[in-house]
Structure formats: structure tokens, C-alpha cells
N, C-alpha and C positions, 0 to 999 in steps of 0.2 A: 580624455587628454592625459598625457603622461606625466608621472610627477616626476620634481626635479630630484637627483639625489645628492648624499651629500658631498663626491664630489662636484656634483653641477654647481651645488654651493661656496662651494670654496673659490669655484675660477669665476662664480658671478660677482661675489664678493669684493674679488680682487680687480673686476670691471667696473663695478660703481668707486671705488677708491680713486682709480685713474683716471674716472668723467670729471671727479674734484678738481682734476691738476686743471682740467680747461678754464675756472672760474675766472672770470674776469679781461676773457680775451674771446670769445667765441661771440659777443654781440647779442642779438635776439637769439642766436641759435641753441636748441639745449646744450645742457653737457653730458654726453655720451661717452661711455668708455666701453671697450671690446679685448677678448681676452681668444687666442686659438690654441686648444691644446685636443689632443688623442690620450683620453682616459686623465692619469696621476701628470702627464706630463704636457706642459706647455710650451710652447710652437711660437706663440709671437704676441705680442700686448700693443694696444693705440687708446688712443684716446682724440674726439676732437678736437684740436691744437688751437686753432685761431677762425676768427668770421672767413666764410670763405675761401676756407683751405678741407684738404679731405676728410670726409665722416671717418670714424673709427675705425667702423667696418670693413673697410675699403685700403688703411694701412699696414694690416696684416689678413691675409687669406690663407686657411687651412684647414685642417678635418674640421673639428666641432664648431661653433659658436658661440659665444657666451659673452651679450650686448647688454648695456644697461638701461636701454630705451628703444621700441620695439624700431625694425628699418625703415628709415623711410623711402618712399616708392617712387618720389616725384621729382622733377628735374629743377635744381636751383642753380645754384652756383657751382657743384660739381653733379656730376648725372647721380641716379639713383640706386643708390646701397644694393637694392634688392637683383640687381640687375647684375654685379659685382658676384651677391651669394650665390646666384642659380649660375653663371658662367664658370664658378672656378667649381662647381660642384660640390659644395657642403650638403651635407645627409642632415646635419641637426643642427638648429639653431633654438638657443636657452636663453627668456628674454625678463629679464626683470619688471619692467615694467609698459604702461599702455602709451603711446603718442594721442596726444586728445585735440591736435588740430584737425578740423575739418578736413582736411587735404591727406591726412597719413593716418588717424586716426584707424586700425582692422586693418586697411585695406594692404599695408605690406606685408603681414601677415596671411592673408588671405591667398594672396600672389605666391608668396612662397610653398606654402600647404601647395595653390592648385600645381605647382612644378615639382609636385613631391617631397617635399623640405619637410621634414618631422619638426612641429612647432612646441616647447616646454615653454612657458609659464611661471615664474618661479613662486607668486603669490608669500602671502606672508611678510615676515619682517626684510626681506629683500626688497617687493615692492614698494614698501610703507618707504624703507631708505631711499630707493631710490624716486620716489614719486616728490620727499622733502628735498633730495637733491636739486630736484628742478621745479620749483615751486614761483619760482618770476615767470617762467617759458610756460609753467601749466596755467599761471592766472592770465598773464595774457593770450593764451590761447584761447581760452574760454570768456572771457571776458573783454578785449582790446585794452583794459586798462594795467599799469604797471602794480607789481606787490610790492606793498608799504611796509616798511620796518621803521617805528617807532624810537627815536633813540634818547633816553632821557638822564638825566643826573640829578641827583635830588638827596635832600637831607633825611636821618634819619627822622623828622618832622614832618615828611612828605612836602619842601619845600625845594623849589627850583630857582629861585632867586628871593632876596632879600627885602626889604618894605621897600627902600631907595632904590631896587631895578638890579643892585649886584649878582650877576650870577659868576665871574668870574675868580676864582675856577672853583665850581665844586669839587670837580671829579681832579684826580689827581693823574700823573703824567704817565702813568702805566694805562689808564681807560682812556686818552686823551690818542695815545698811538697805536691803541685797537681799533678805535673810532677810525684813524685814519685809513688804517688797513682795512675796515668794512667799504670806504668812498670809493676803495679803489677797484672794489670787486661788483659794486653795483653800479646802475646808467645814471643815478641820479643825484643831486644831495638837494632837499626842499626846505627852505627857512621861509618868516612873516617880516614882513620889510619893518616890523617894531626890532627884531634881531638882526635886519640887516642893517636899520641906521643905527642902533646902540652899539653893537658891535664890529661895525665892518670891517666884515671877514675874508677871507680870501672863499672859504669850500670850497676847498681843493684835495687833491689824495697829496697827503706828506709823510709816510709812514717811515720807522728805520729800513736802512737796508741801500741798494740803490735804486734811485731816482724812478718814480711815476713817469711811464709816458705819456705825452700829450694827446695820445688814442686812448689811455686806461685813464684819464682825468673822466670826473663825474661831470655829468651836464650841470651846472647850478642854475636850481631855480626859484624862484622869488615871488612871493605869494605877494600881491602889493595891489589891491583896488584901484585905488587912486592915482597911481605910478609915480610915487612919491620916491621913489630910490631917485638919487643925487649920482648926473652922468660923472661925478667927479669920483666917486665909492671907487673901493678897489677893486670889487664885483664886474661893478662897467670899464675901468681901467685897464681890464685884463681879458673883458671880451673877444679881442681879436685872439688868445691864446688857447684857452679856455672857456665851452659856448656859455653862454647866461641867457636863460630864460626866465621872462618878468610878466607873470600873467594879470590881468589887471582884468576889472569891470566895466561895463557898459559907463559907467561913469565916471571913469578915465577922461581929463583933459586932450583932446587929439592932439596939441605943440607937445605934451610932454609925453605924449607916447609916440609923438614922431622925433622929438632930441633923444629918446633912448635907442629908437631904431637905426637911428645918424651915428648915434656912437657904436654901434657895433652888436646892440642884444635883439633878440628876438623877444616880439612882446604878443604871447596869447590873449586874445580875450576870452573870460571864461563867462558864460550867459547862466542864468537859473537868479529866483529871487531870495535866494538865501545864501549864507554862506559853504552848507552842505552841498545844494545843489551847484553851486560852481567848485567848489572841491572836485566832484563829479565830471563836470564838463570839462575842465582842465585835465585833469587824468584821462580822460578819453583822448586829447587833442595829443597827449603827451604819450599814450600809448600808439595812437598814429604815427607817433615820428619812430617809434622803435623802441622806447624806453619801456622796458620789462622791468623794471626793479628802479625800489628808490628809497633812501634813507632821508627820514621825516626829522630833522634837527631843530624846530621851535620856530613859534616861540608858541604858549600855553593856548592861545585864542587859535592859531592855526590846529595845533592836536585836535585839538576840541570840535573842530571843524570837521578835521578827517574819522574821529569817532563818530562823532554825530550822521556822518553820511555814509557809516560804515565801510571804511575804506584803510582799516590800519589792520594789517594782517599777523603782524611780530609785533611785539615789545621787548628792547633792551635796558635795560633800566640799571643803571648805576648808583646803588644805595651808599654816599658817604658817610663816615663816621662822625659826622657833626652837625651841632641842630643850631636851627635862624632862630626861631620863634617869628615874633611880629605878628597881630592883624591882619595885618594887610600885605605880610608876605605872599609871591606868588605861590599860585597852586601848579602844577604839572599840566593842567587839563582845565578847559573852562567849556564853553558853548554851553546846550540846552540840556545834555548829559541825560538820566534814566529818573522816572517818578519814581519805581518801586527796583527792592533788590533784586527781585526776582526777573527784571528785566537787565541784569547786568551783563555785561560781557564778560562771557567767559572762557576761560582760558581752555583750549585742547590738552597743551603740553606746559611744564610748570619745570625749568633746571633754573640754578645757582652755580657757581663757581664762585674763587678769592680771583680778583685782580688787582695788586699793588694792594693798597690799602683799602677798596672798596668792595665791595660785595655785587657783581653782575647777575639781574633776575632775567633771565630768558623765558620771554609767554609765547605759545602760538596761537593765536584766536581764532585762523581757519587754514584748513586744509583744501590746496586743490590737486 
């Protein structure tokens, strides 16, 4: 197979940059961006725009190719990519990375090569980019369940709230409206109904800038056994605007999991005899409905939960410049956690940046 050169790298480059611009509106679908140029010079740029509007692909047609996620072949919402490339006649197409659903996974590939289409590959730190670009659409492709991102605030003591239960506000008001601008780019936001009755919160996207729309609002969901969330919260209050989901246990009261579904939320039940395994069986039912991506907001037992069942894929972590102490202040992370160190989880990738006055640790614990 051919390698890419370096200008294939330039106009691929400039195709994963433009898959970015689609986050947060294109739904379960990846985000793909496509670039058509003949040699130094470039011909037309796309990217996929929105759920259910045209592939990249398919926005610009011209000599070369250069896609950042291989075509897909199969008919959804609009017909297929591959069927676009071989009618307007492109000679080569240069693809950054692999599609790993069952349904497109080679096979658009394969299609093109047999209609003669010269297939590059770009391998390397292009796929590596582009393969983190879409890392909610690779886990649930491969798995049905949504990727979890970790999002925590904590003392330079390694504390997340105080002996008395205070967590407000570690983090200060520069991490507080990055936070919001991540809500708004993922399907989910998951809090433990001890954070939803101490705090009741809106988890909602409210970032600067203008106004979240009510498509790009995060699904809020509500880790709550016993279905103790109060149809009065502002959570249920706002159901009808914003969806809320409240997944609860086999030992959930039916009156109080049918006055939550009277007011307006949906309420999962998540089965397994532990807390790990219904982590699991919730994320299954929630990657059924579409949710690819989801930001994990507290409270320390819920974390704890999703370590424990392996299921927190990122860690954002907000180091303040100031320490609790206490006992019995909380920890970040509770559940049944690792006997030995050498069983700890460990990090792929390890950055820092400053944000306002806090220190943001970015981990990624798996790659799909």
C-alpha cells in the first residue's frame, strides 16, 4: 500500500481540525472532516455539520480525497459516501483513520479499491489524532456503552469536599465555565442522588458566549437506587425542557418510581447485585438510547462505582490551591478500589495546563 506524503499530511491534518468543528451537534455520528485539493492546492473543505445532515464527503467533490474517518458504505440518513466517491470519479482517496462499526468497518474501503479508487492510509500520529477525535463513537461502537469522562475538583490534600459535606466551590469560576462548555459537547451529565439532594442542581450546559440549545442540553442523569430524588428538585422541575434520567434498583419503591415518571423523567432500572454491576447495566441501557459520551460529576461513592466496574475512560481533574484537612473529609473516590499498586489504573496519557487559578490534570485510561 502507498504511503501518505507529506503533502497528504498537510490536507489530512487540516481534515481532522474541521471533524472538531462538528462536536457537539452531529449526535451518535462521528465527527468527520474532508478536505479536496489536486497536489499544493485546495479545491473545497466539509466537515459533518449536524445529526442527519450530509457526510463530509459528500460536501465537496473533487480530484483527491483526504477524510478523517474511513467512508461509510451504508445507507442512513443520507445515502452512502462511497457511492458519491466512485460517481464523481476521484482516483485517490487518503484516510486517516479505521471506522470500527460492524456495518462500515474495511468494507467502504474495500468497495472503493474494487471500483479502482487508490486507498492511502495515513497511519501514525494522524491516526492516533484522529482515532482520540472520536473516541465516544469508537467505544460505543465497540462496546454499546457510552465513554466516561471523570470530572473532579479537589484540594491540594486530595479532598473534594469538607468533614460537614461542603464542596462548594472548590474550583473557581474559570474551571466552573470549562466544565460547562464540556456539558455541552457531550450526551450526558451523571451525578449520585447524595449530589442531587445536597446540591440541587440544574446540570445543564451554561457556558459564556450565546445561549445552549435545548438539542445541545446534556441528557441529566441521576444514579439514585432507591428513587429518592424529590419530584419537587429542580432536576424534575425542568424535565419537561431538559430530559432527566433517574436510574434506580430493583428496590426502588413502584409509587415513587411511578410519581417520578408522572412528572415528566425517565427512570431506568439498572439489575446486577452490586454497585459496579448496575453501573454496567445502566450504561448499557443508556448506550441503547444513543448516548455515546458522558461527563461523570459526583458524588465519590458513584466514582468509585464506575472505577470499580471499569468504566471511566478520562479523568479531568481540578487541583485547587487550597487544603481541608479533616478525618473525615471526603475522598474523590470510594468503592472496593485495588489490593496492590500494581493493580492500579493506569494512565495512557498524562497533560496539565493553568486554568484561572487551578491546575487541570488530564489522564486517559483507555483508548478505543
Amino acid at each position: 500500500m502507498a504511503s501518505a506524503t507529506d503533502t497528504d499530511r498537510v490536507h489530512l491534518r487540516r481534515a481532522i481540525e474541521l471533524a472538531g468543528r462538528g462536536r457537539g451537534h452531529v449526535g451518535a455520528n462521528p465527527l468527520v472532516g474532508a478536505v479536496i485539493a489536486r497536489d499544493e492546492i485546495v479545491l473545497g473543505e466539509g466537515w459533518h455539520e449536524r445529526f442527519g445532515g450530509p457526510h463530509a464527503e459528500v460536501n465537496e467533490i473533487g480530484a483527491t480525497l483526504y477524510v478523517s474517518l474511513e467512508p461509510c458504505c451504508h445507507e442512513g440518513k443520507t445515502p452512502p459516501c462511497t457511492d458519491a466517491i466512485v460517481a464523481a470519479g476521484i482516483a485517490r482517496v487518503v484516510v486517516a483513520s479505521d471506522d470500527p462499526t460492524e456495518k462500515a468497518s474495511g468494507r467502504g474501503l474495500g468497495i472503493l479499491r474494487d471500483e479502482g479508487v487508490e486507498i492511502v492510509m495515513a497511519g501514525g500520529d494522524l491516526d492516533t489524532t484522529a482515532r482520540l477525535l472520536n473516541q465516544p463513537f469508537r467505544k460505543h461502537a465497540r462496546t454499546g456503552r457510552p465513554w466516561v469522562v471523570l470530572k473532579l475538583a479537589m484540594s491540594l490534600d486530595g479532598k473534594v469536599a469538607t468533614q460537614a459535606g461542603d464542596s462548594q466551590w472548590i474550583s473557581g469560576e474559570e474551571s466552573r465555565l470549562l466544565a460547562h462548555r464540556w456539558r455541552a459537547v457531550l450526551d450526558a451529565v451523571i451525578v449520585g442522588v447524595g449530589t442531587a439532594v445536597a446540591d440541587d442542581p440544574q446540570l445543564t450546559a451554561r457556558p459564556e458566549g450565546p445561549p445552549v440549545t435545548s438539542e445541545q442540553q446534556p441528557r441529566r442523569v441521576v444514579f439514585d437506587s432507591l428513587a429518592r430524588l424529590s419530584t419537587t428538585s429542580r432536576l424534575v422541575g425542568s424535565a419537561a425542557e431538559v430530559p432527566l434520567t433517574v436510574v434506580v434498583s430493583r428496590a426502588a419503591a413502584r409509587a415513587d418510581t411511578d410519581a417520578l415518571e408522572a412528572a415528566g423523567a425517565q427512570v431506568l432500572v439498572a439489575t446486577g447485585e452490586n454497585e459496579p454491576a448496575r453501573v454496567c447495566s445502566a450504561l448499557d441501557q443508556l448506550g441503547a438510547m444513543g448516548v455515546t459520551s458522558a461527563l461523570l460529576e459526583g458524588g465519590p461513592r458513584l466514582a468509585g462505582a464506575f472505577l470499580d466496574a471499569g468504566e471511566i475512560d478520562e479523568v479531568r481533574l481540578f487541583l485547587a490551591p487550597i487544603l481541608l484537612g479533616g478525618r473525615t473529609a471526603r475522598d474523590p473516590l470510594e468503592g472496593q478500589g485495588v489490593e496492590l499498586i500494581a493493580e492500579a489504573h493506569r494512565a495512557l496519557s498524562f497533560d496539565w495546563e493553568r486554568v484561572g487559578d487551578e491546575l487541570l490534570i488530564s489522564a486517559r485510561l483507555r483508548e478505543w
